[in-house]
Each structure stands twice: as C-alpha cells, then as structure tokens.
Residue, then its C-alpha position, 0 to 999 in steps of 0.5 A: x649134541x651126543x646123547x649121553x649113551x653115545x658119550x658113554x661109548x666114546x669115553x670108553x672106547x677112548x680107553x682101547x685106543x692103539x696106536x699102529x707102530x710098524x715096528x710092533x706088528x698088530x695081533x689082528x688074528x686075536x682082534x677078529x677071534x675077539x670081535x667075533x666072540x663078542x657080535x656072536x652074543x648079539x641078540x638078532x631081530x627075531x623077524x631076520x631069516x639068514x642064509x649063508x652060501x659061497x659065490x666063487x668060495x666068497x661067504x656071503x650071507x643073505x639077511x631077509x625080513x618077514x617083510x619086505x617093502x619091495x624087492x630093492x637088494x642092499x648090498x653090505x660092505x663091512x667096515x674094519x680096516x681092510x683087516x678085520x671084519x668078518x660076516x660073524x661081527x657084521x651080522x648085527x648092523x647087517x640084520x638091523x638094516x634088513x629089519x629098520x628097512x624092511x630089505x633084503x640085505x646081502x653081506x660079504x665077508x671078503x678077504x682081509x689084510x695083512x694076508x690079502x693086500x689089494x686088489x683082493x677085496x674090490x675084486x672079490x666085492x665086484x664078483x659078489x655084485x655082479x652075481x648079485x645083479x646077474x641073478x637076484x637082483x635081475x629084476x630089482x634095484x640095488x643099493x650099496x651100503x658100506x661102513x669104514x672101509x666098507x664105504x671106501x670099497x663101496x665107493x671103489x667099487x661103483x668107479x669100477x662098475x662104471x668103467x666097466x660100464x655095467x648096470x649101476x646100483x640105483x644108490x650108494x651111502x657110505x658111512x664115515x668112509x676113508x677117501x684119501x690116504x695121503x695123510x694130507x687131510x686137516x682133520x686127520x690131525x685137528x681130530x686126532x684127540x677126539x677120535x675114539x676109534x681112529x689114531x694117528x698112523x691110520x694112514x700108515x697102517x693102511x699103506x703098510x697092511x692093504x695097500x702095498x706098493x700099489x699107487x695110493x692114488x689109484x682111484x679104486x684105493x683112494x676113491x676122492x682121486x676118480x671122476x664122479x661124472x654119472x655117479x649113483x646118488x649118493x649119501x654121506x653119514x659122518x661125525x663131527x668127532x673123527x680123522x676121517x670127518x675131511x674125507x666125506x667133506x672133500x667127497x661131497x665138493x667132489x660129487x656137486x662139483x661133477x653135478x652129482x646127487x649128494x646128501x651129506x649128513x655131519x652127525x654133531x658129536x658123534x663118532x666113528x661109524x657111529x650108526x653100528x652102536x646101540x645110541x638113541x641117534x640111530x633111529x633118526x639115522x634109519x628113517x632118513x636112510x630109508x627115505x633116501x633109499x625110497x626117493x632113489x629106488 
C-alpha cells in the first residue's frame, strides 16, 4: 500500500490534472518557465559535483559523487512528455541517482516538442550516447535510465543501438515508460480515475505534439512494436495507479517472450513515476535499482 505521504501527493496532483483538448492548445513554454522555477529551490546533495558541457550544441550535465563504487556511467533520459523537461528540472532525481548509486550520472536535455517533432529527440539522445561510449565510457559500462518519456526514449534508443549494431549498454530500467500509443491499451481507461499525472487524450497529445505524421508503429516511437532479441537486461518500475500500467506489462511479455532478462516491479498504490517524489518508497526503490545495476555491471 501507498504511504501516506505518497497518498498526500496523488490527492493534490489530482486537483492540477489537464485534460489535453486540441482545440485549446497547452502553454508549454509556462509549464517548463514554472517546473524550472520550482526544481531550481531544490536542495541538491552536497556530495554532487555538476558540470555542464555541449555535445554537438546538445547541453548535458555530468553528475558525479564524491564517491563512485566503479566507473559504471548512468546515462539519464528525463521524463515529461516529449514537451517538457529540461536539465534544470531533471537535476534533482538525476543528483539522487548519482548520490543513492554511488555513479556518475549523465543528463541530457534534448529538444522538446511542440517545436521539435521526432525524430529530433532519439537522434539527439543517440549522439549524446555514442559520445558517451566513444569517450567517457570507453573503458566503462553504461546503463540507460530513463523516466516517462524518457524510458520510451530510453527503450527506442537501445532498438536503435542494435540495429546499428553498436556497443550495448550493459542494462536498461525505465520507469512508468509509455510503449504504445495506439490508445488501444485497457489501462488507459480502467486508470483513468485514478491516474494523478496522466488524463485521457494523452495519446492524442502525443500524436499531435511529438509524433506527427510519422508511423505510430515505428518501433523508435512506440517501442512494444520492435524485436527484443538480445535486448540489454532490462527493469521495469511501475505503479498500480496509472494509464500507462499495460505498457509495462505487455513490454515484460514482450521481453520473456524474446527469452530476454526481465524484472518488472508493479509498485501497489503508487503513482506515475512515483521514484521522482520525496515518499519513504523510494528507498526501497534505490537499493533494488542498485542491486540490479550490480548484478549486470
């Protein structure tokens, strides 16, 4: 069951749920203004050096610890519906990755939506990785981690890796990651009520803002649709209280069905990437992600 400071969050998160109407287009330039202002008050973990670079005009953000436990790379996608997201709001749950796994941790803040439409955000999320395993992590193992949107990119991202045939990451875990957006899955309408973050249309929005009039059954967009033959390990964090809960279950038949690794973990009461908010789950949350990290790096 939720704690109830989890329950606290989903009752007033509840209250700022939007409903996406076409119609009345979002203000997702203010969305981003606001979500920066309030991760910027964040307090970040005193142990956390950051620097900040630009690959190929990409701003990324390296998150190191005062100590490592290897030299494993974490390499963070953020969340936010291919629209927001930015590596000001990302900071936060990028720095307590870097602090709970005792990694260095590698932040992109890729191109957002409505302006930039895919293939704009895999491409840019691919050249941040090939830098990364070209140079940083030539010597180390890496471990793509992404959050919402970020876990789709994530997931899109390793289909793409493999059918460059490049270096794998050693392991992928995604969290809450949207995989298909038919609109055909149950749970987009047996959650709806219950979904504190995600509302109806959210697959309309997707198609009208990221995806365009590119194939919704590309695998690089809807990630289900690909081969999970030699797929990385991967880890699926999810909660029992969102649209997107079928996503992660068909992913997981998916995955075993391709005789993959898989471990998915279907978090009872909890929310819409429920590890970004400060509930006493997420600690049980860090020490399973690191003991997963370990067994695969």
């Amino acid at each position: 069951m939720a704690s109830l400071r989890m329950k606290f969050f989903i009752k007033m998160l509840m209250k700022t749920k939007e409903i996406y109407d076409p119609n009345f287009p979002k203000d997702y330039r203010g969305q981003r203004d606001k979500n920066d202002a309030r991760a910027a008050k964040l307090k970040i973990k005193k142990d956390i050096s950051i620097e900040q670079y630009k690959v190929n005009e990409i701003p990324i953000e390296i998150l190191s610890p005062q100590k490592t436990l290897n030299d494993n790379i974490i390499y963070y996608i953020h969340g936010g519906g291919f629209n927001n997201g930015s590596l000001i709001s990302a900071r936060p749950f990028a720095a307590e990755l870097a602090h709970n796994l005792n990694t260095k941790v590698i932040s992109i803040q890729y191109k957002l939506a409505p302006e930039y439409k895919y293939p704009t955000q895999l491409e840019e999320c691919m050249t941040i990785y090939k830098w990364i395993k070209d140079g940083i992590a030539k010597n180390s193992k890496i471990i793509i981690l992404g959050d919402s949107a970020g876990g789709n990119l994530a997931l899109a991202l390793t289909h793409y890796i493999i059918d460059e045939k490049m270096r794998k990451p050693e392991a992928i875990c995604v969290i809450s990651p949207p995989t298909d957006f038919s609109g055909n899955l149950a749970s987009r309408k047996e959650k709806e009520k219950v979904d504190c973050i995600i509302s109806r249309n959210f697959d309309l929005e997707i198609r009208n803002t990221y995806i365009g009039t590119a194939d919704l059954n590309n695998p690089y967009i809807s990630p289900i649709n690909g081969s999970f033959v030699d797929f990385p390990p991967l880890r699926i964090d999810v909660g029992t209280e969102e649209m997107l809960l079928d996503d992660s279950l068909l992913l997981e038949k998916k995955v075993k069905s391709a005789g993959g690794y898989v471990e998915t973990h279907v978090w009872d009461g909890l929310c819409h990437v429920f590890p970004l908010f400060p509930i006493p789950e997420k600690k049980k949350y860090y020490s399973e992600l690191k003991a997963f990290i370990r067994r695969f790096s």
